[in-house]
Each structure stands twice: as C-alpha cells, then as structure tokens.
mmCIF file of the C-alpha atoms, coordinates in Angstrom:
data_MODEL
# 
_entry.id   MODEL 
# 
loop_
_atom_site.group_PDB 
_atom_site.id 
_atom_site.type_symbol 
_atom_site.label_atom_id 
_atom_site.label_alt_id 
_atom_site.label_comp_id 
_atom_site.label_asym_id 
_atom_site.label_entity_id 
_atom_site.label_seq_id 
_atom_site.pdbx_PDB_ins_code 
_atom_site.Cartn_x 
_atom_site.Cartn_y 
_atom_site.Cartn_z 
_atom_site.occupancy 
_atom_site.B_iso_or_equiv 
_atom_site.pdbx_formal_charge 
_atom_site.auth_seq_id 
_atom_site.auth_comp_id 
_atom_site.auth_asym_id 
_atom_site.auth_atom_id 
_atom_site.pdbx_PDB_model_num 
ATOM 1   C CA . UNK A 1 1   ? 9.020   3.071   -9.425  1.00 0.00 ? 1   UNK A CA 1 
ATOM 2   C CA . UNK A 1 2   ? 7.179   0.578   -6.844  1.00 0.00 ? 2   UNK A CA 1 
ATOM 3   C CA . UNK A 1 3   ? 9.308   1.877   -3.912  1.00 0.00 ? 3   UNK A CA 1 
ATOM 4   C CA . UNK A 1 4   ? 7.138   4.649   -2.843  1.00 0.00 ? 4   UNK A CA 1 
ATOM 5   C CA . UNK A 1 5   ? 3.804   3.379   -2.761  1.00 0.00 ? 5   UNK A CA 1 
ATOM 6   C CA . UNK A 1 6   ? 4.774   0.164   -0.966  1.00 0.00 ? 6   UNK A CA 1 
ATOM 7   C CA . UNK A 1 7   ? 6.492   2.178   1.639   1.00 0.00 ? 7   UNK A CA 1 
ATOM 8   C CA . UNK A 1 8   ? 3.068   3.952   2.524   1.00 0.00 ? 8   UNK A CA 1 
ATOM 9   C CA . UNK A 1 9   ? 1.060   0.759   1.958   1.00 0.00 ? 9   UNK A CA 1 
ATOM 10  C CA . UNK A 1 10  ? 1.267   -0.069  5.138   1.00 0.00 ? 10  UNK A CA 1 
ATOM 11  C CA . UNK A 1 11  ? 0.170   3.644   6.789   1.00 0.00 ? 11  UNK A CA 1 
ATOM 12  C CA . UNK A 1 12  ? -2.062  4.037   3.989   1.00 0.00 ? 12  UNK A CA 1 
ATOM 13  C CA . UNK A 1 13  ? -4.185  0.225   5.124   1.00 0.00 ? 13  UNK A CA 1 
ATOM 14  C CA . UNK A 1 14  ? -3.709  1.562   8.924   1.00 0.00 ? 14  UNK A CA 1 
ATOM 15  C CA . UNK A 1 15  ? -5.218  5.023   7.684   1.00 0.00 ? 15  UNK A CA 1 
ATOM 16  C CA . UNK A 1 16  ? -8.233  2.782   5.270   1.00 0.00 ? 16  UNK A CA 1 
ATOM 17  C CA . UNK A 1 17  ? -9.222  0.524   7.890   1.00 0.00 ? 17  UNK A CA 1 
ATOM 18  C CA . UNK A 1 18  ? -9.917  3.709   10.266  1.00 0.00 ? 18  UNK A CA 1 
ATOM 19  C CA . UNK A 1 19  ? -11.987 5.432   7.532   1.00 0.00 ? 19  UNK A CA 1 
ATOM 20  C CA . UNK A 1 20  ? -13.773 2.573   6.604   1.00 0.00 ? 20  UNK A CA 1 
ATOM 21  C CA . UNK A 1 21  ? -14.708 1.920   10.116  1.00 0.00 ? 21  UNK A CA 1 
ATOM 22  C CA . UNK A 1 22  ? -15.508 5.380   11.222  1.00 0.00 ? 22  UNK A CA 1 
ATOM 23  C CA . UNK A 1 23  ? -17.137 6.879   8.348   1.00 0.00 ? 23  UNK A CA 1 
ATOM 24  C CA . UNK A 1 24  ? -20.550 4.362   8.806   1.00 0.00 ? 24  UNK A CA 1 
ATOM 25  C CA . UNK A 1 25  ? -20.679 4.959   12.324  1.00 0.00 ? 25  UNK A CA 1 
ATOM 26  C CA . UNK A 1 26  ? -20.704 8.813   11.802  1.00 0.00 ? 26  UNK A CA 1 
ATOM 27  C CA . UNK A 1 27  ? -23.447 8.856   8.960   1.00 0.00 ? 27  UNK A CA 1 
ATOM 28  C CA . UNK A 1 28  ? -25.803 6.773   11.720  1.00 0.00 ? 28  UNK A CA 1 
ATOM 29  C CA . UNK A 1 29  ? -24.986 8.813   14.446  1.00 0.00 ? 29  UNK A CA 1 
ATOM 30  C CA . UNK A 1 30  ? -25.947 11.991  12.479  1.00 0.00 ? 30  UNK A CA 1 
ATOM 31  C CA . UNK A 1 31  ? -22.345 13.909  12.557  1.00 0.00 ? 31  UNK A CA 1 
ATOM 32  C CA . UNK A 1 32  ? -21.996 13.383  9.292   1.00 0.00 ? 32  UNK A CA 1 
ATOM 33  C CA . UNK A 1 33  ? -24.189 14.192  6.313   1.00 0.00 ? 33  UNK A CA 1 
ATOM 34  C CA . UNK A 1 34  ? -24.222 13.641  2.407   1.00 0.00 ? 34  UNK A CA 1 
ATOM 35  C CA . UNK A 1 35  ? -23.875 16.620  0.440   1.00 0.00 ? 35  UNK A CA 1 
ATOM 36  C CA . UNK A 1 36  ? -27.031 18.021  -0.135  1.00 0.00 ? 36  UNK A CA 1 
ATOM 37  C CA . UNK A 1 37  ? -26.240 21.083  -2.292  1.00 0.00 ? 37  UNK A CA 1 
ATOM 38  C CA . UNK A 1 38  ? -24.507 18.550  -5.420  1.00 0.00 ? 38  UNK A CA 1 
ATOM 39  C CA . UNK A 1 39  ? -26.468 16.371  -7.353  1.00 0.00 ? 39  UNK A CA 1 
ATOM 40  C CA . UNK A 1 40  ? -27.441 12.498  -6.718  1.00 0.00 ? 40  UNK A CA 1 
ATOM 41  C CA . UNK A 1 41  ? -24.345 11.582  -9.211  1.00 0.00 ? 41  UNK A CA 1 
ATOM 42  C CA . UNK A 1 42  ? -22.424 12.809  -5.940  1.00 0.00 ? 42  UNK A CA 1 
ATOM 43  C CA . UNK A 1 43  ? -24.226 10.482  -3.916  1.00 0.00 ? 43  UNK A CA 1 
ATOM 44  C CA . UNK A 1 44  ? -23.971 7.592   -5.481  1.00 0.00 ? 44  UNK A CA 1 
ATOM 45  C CA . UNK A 1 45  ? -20.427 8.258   -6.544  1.00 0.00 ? 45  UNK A CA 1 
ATOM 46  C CA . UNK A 1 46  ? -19.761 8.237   -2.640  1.00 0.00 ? 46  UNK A CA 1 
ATOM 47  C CA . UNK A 1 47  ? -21.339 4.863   -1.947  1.00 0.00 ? 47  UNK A CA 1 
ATOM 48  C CA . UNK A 1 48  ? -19.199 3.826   -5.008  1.00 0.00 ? 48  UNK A CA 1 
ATOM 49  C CA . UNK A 1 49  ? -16.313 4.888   -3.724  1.00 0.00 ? 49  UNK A CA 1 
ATOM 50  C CA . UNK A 1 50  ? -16.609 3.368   -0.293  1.00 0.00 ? 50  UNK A CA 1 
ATOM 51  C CA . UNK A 1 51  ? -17.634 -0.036  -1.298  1.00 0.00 ? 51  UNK A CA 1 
ATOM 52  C CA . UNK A 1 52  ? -14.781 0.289   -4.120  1.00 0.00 ? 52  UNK A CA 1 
ATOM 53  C CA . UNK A 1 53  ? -11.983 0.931   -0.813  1.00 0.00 ? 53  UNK A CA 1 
ATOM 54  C CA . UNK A 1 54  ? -13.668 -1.752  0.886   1.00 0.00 ? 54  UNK A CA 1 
ATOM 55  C CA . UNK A 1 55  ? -13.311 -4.493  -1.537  1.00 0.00 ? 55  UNK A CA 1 
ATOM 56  C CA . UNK A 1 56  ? -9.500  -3.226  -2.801  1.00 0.00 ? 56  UNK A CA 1 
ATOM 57  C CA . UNK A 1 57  ? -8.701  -3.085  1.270   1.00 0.00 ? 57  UNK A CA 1 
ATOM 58  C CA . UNK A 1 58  ? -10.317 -6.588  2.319   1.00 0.00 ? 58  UNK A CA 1 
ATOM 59  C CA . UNK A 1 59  ? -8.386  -8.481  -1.153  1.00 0.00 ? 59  UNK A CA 1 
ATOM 60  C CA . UNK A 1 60  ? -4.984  -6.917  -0.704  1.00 0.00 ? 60  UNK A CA 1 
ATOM 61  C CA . UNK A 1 61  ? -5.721  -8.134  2.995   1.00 0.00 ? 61  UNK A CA 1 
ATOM 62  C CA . UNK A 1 62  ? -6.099  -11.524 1.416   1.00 0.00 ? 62  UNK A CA 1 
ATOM 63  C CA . UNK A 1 63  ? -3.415  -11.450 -1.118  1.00 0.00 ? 63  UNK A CA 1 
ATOM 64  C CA . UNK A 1 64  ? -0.957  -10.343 1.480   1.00 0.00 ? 64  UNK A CA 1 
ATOM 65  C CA . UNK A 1 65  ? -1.784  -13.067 3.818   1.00 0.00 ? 65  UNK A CA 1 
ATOM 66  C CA . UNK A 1 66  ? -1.329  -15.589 0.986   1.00 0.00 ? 66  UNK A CA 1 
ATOM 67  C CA . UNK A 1 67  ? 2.004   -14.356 0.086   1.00 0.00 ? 67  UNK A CA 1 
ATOM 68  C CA . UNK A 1 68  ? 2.705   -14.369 3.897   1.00 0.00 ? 68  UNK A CA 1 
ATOM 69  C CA . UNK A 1 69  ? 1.969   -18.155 3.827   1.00 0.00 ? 69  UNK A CA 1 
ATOM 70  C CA . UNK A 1 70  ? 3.069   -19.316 0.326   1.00 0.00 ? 70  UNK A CA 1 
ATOM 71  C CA . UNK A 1 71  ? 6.212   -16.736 0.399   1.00 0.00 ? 71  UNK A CA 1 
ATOM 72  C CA . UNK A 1 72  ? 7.205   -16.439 -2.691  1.00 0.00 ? 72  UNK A CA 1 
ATOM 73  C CA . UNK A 1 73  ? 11.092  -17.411 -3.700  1.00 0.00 ? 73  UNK A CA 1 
ATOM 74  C CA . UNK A 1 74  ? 11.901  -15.704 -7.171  1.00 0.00 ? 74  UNK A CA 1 
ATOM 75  C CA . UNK A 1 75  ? 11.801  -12.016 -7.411  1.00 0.00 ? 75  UNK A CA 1 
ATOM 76  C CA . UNK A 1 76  ? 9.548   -11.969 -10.431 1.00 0.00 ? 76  UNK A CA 1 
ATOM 77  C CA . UNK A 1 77  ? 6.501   -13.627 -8.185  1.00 0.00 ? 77  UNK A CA 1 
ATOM 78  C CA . UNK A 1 78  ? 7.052   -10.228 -6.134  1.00 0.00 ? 78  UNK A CA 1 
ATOM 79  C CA . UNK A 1 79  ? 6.882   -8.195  -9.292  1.00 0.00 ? 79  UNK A CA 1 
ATOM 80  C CA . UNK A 1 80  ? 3.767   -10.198 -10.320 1.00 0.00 ? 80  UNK A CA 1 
ATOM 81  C CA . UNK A 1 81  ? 1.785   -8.520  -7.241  1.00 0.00 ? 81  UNK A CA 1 
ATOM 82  C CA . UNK A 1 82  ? 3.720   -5.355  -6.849  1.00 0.00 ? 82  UNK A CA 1 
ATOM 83  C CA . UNK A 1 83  ? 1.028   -3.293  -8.746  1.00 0.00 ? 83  UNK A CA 1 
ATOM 84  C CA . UNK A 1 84  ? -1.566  -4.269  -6.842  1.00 0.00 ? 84  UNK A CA 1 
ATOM 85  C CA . UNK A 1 85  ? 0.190   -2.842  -3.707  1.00 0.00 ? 85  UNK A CA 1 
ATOM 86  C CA . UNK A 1 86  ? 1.492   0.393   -5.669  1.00 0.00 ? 86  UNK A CA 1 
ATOM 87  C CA . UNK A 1 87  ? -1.887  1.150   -6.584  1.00 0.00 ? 87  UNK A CA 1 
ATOM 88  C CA . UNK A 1 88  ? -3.625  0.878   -3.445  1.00 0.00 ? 88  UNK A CA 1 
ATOM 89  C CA . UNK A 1 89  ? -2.482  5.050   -2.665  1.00 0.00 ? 89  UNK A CA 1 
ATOM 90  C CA . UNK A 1 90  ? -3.983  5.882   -5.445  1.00 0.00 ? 90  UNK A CA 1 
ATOM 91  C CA . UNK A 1 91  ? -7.256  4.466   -4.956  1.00 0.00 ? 91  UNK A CA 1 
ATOM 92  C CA . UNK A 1 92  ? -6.959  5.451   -1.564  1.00 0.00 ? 92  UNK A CA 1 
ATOM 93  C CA . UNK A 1 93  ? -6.662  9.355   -2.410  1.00 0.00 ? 93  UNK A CA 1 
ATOM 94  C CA . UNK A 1 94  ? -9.234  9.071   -5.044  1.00 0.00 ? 94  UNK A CA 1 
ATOM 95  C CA . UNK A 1 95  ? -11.921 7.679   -2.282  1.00 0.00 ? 95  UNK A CA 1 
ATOM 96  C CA . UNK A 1 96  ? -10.563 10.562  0.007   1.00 0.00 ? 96  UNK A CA 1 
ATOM 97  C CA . UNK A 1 97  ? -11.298 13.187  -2.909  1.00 0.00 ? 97  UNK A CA 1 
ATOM 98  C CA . UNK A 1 98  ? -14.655 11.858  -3.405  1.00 0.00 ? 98  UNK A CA 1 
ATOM 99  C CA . UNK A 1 99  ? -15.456 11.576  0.487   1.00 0.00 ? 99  UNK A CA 1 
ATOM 100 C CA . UNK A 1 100 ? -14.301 15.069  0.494   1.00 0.00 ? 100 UNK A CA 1 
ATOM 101 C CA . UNK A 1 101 ? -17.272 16.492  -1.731  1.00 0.00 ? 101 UNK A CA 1 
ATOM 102 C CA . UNK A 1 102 ? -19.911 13.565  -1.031  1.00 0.00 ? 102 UNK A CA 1 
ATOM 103 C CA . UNK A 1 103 ? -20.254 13.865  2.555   1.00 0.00 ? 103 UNK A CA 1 
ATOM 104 C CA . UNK A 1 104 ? -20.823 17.078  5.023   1.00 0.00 ? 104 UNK A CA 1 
ATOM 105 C CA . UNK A 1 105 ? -20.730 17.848  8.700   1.00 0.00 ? 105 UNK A CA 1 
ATOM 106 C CA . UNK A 1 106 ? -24.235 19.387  9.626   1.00 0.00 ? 106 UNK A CA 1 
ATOM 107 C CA . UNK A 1 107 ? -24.828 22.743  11.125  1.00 0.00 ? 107 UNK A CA 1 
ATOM 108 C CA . UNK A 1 108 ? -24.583 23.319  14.502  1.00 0.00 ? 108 UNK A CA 1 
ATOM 109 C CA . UNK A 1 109 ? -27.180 23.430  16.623  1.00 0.00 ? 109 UNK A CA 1 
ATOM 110 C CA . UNK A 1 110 ? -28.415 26.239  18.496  1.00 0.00 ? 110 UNK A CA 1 
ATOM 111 C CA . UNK A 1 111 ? -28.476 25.215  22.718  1.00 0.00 ? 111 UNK A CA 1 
# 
C-alpha cells in the first residue's frame, strides 16, 4: 500500500525542491503571473498551497534526517512514519493542480 509513494518520494522531493525554488524567482522576474481572470480565492489558495509544500518539504527533510541518525531497529518505528512519506505525492499533485490554475505566463510582447 506504502510501496508506491515511497518509491517516488525521492523524485517527487528532487521535483519539489525545483518548484519551490523556481516558481519565486519567476513571479519577480515577471515570466510568470497570477491568474487574473479567477477570483482572489484563487490567489490566495496559491500562496496557500506553496507555503503548505514548503513546510511538508522542509519537515519530511527533517524527519528523514532524524531517522537517518537515530535509525530505527523494529519495523513498526518504520510503519510509524511511513504515512508521512506516502502522503507527500499527494500533496505534491494537489500544489501542482492549484499552481496550474493560480498562476499564468503573460502575453508576449510585441518587438
């Protein structure tokens, strides 16, 4: 059941980290946009989202280094903090969905 999404926990933080770097540095540089057709629920749902991926990213960070240093003996401490790592992909995807219809590329310009 856990299998899965701990398989692609470790793309899926790769893929995070990227988005969470990049999408700041496009909204200052002007190449990308918030929606300005939807409503401000859209808005602030995207600012929601991105702080939400940014603190579930920066503690399963944490928790992963602890269990890297404390490492865990029994199989049922690795259950204990399984569910945290299987639901990382779907947080992930639901911060995608909402990036998807929050923010916009502007129009080209004319040269």
């Amino acid at each position: 059941m856990f299998l899965l999404p701990l398989l692609a926990f470790p793309f899926l933080l790769a893929v995070a980290a990227y988005r969470l770097y990049v999408l700041p540095r496009r909204y200052m540089s002007g190449t990308l946009q918030m929606a300005q057709g939807t409503s401000k629920p859209i808005s602030l749902l995207t600012g929601l989202a991105y702080l939400g991926l940014l603190a579930y990213t920066v503690c399963l960070v944490l928790l992963a280094c602890k269990l890297a240093l404390s490492s865990p003996t029994s199989i049922a401490e690795w259950l204990a903090v399984a569910p945290a790592f299987a639901g990382y992909p779907v947080a992930y995807i639901a911060a995608e969905w909402v990036f998807y219809y929050g923010f916009r590329r502007p129009p080209k310009q004319a040269k």
